[in-house]
Residue frames relative to the residue before (quaternion, step in Angstrom):
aa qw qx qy qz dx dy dz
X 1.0000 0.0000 0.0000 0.0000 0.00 0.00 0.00
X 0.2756 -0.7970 0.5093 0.1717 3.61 -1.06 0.96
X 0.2962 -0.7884 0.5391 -0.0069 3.36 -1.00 1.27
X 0.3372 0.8082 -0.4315 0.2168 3.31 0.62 1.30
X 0.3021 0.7782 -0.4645 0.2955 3.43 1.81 0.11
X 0.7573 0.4598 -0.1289 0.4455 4.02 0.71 -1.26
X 0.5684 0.4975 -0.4469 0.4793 3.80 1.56 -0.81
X 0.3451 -0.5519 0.7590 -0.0161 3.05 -1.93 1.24
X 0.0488 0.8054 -0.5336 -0.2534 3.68 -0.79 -0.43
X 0.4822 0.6535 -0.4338 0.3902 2.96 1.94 0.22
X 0.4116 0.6277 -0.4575 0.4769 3.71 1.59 -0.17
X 0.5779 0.5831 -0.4724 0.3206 3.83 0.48 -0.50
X 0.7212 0.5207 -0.0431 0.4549 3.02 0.97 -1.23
X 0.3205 -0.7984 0.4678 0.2026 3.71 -0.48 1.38
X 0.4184 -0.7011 0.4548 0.3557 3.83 -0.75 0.76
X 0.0437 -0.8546 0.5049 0.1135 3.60 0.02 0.40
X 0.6692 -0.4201 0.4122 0.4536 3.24 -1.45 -0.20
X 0.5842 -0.6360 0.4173 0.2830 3.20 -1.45 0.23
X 0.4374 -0.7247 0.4471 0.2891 3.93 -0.45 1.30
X 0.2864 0.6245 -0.6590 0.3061 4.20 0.63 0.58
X 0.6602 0.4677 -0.3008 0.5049 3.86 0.65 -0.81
X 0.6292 0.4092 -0.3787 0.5415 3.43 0.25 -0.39
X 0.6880 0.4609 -0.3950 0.3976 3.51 0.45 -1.31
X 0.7483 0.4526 -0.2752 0.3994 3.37 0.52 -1.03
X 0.6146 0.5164 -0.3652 0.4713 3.97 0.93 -0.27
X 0.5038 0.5002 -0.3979 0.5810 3.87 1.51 -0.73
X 0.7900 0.4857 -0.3146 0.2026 3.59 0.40 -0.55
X 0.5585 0.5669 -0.2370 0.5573 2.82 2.29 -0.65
X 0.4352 0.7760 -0.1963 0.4122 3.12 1.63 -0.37
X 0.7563 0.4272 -0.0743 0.4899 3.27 0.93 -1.76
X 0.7106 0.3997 -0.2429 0.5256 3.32 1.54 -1.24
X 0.5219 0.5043 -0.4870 0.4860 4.05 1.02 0.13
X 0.6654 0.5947 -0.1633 0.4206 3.54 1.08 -0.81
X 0.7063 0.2816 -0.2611 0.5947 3.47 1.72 -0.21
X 0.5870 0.4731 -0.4974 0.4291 3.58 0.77 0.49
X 0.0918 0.8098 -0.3785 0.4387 3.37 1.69 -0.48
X 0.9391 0.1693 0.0299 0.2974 2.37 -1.19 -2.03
X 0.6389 0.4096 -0.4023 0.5120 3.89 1.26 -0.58
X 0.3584 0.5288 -0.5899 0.4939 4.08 1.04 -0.43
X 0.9230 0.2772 -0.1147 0.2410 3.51 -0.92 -1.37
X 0.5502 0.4869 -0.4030 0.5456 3.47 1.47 0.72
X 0.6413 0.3335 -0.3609 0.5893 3.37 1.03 -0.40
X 0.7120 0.3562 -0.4918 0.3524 3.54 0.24 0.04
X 0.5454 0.5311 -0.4122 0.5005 3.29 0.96 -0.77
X 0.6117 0.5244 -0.3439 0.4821 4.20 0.74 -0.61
X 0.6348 0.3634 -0.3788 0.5669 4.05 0.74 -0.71
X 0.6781 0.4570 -0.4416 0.3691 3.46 0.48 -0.61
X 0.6980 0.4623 -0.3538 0.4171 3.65 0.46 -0.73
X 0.7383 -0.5213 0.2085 0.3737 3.65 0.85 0.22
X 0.4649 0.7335 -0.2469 0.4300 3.14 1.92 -0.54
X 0.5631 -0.7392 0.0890 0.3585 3.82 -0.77 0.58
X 0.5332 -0.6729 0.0830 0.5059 3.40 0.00 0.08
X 0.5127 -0.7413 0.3717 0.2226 3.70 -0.23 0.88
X 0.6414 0.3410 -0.0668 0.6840 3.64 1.30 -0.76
X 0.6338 -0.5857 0.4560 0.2174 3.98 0.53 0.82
X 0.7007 -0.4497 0.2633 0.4872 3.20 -1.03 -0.08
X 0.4702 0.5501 -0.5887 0.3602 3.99 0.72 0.45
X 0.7334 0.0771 -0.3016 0.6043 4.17 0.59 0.24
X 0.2901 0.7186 -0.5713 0.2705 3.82 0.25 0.72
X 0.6256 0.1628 -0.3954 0.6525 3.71 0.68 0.40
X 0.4881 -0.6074 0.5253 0.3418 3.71 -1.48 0.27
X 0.3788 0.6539 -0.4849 0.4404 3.51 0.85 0.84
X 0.7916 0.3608 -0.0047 0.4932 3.13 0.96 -1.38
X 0.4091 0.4213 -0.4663 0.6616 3.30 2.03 0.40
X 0.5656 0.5750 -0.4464 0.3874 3.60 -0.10 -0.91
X 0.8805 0.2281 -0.2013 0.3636 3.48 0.62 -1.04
X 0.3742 0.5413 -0.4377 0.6126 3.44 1.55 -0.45
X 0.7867 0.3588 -0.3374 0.3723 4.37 0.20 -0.07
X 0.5492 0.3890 -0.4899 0.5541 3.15 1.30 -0.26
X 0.6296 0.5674 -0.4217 0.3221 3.37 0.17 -1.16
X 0.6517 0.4333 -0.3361 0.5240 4.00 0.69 -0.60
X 0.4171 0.6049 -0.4692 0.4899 3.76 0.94 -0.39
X 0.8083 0.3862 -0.2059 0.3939 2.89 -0.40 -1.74
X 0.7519 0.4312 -0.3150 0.3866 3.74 0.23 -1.00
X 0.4759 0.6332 -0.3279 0.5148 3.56 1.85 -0.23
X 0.7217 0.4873 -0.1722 0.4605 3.23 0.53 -1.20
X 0.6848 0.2932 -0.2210 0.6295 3.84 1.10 -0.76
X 0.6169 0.3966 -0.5022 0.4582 3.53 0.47 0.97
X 0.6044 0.5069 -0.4051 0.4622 3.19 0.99 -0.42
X 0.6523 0.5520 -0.2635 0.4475 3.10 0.57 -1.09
X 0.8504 0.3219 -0.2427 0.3380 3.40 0.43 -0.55
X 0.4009 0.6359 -0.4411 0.4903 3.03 1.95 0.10
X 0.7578 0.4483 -0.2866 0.3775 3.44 0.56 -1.51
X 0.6381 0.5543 -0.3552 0.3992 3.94 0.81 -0.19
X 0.7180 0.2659 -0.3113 0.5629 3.47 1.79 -0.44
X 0.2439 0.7495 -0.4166 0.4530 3.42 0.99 0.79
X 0.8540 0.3345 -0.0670 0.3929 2.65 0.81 -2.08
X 0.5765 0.6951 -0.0687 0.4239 3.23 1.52 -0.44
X 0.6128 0.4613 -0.1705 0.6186 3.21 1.70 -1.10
X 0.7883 0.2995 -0.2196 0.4905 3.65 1.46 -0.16
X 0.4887 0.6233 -0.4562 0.4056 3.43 1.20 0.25
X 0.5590 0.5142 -0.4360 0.4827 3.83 1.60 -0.32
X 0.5517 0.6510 -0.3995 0.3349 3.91 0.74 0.23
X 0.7367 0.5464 -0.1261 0.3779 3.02 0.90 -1.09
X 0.5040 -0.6813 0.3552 0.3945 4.00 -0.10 1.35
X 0.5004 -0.4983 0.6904 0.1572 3.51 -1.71 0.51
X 0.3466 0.6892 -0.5473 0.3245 3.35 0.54 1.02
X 0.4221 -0.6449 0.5294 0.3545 3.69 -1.08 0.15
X 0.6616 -0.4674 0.3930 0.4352 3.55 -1.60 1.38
X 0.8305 0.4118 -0.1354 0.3499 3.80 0.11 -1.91
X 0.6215 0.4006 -0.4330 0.5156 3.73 1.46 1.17
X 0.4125 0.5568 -0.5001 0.5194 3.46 1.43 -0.30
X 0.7277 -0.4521 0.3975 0.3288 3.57 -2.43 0.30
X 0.3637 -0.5502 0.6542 0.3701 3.40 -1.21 0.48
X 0.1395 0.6104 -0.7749 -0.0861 3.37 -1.62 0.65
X 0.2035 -0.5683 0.7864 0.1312 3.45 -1.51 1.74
């Protein structure tokens, strides 16, 4: 006999929050991730000999050096922080099932 009068399958599925937060942190994400990338072209650009792009704040190649790390780094924490709300905005998809009922793949 089939007992299907009580199955939901929307119970499989956890109600989560809504992904507008996520959406909106990927976006701060993307924009922390393009200054990045203009920080460390204009420094990487005073360094190569070219003028300075940012005035006299990377006009010695000290102050490129750091106007390039400093885009590194702000590259590197956009990415990163894109890919954690990325991950996050999809981890509410995925059934509420235990690991040791899902398929064995050897």
């Amino acid at each position: 006999m089939k007992l299907s009068d009580g199955f939901d399958a929307r119970r499989l599925r956890p109600k989560g929050p809504s992904n507008w937060r996520f959406r909106f942190g990927a976006a701060i994400a993307a924009l922390l991730a393009t200054l990045g990338v203009l920080l460390a072209m204009a420094g990487a650009a005073s360094l190569l000999g070219r003028p300075p792009a940012l005035g006299e704040l990377n006009a010695t190649p000290l102050g490129s050096a750091i106007i390039l790390a400093v885009g590194l780094v702000v590259l590197l924490l956009g990415v990163w922080l894109w890919r954690r709300c990325r991950r996050r905005a999809r981890q509410s998809l995925e059934l509420a099932m235990a690991p040791h009922l899902m398929k064995k793949h050897d």
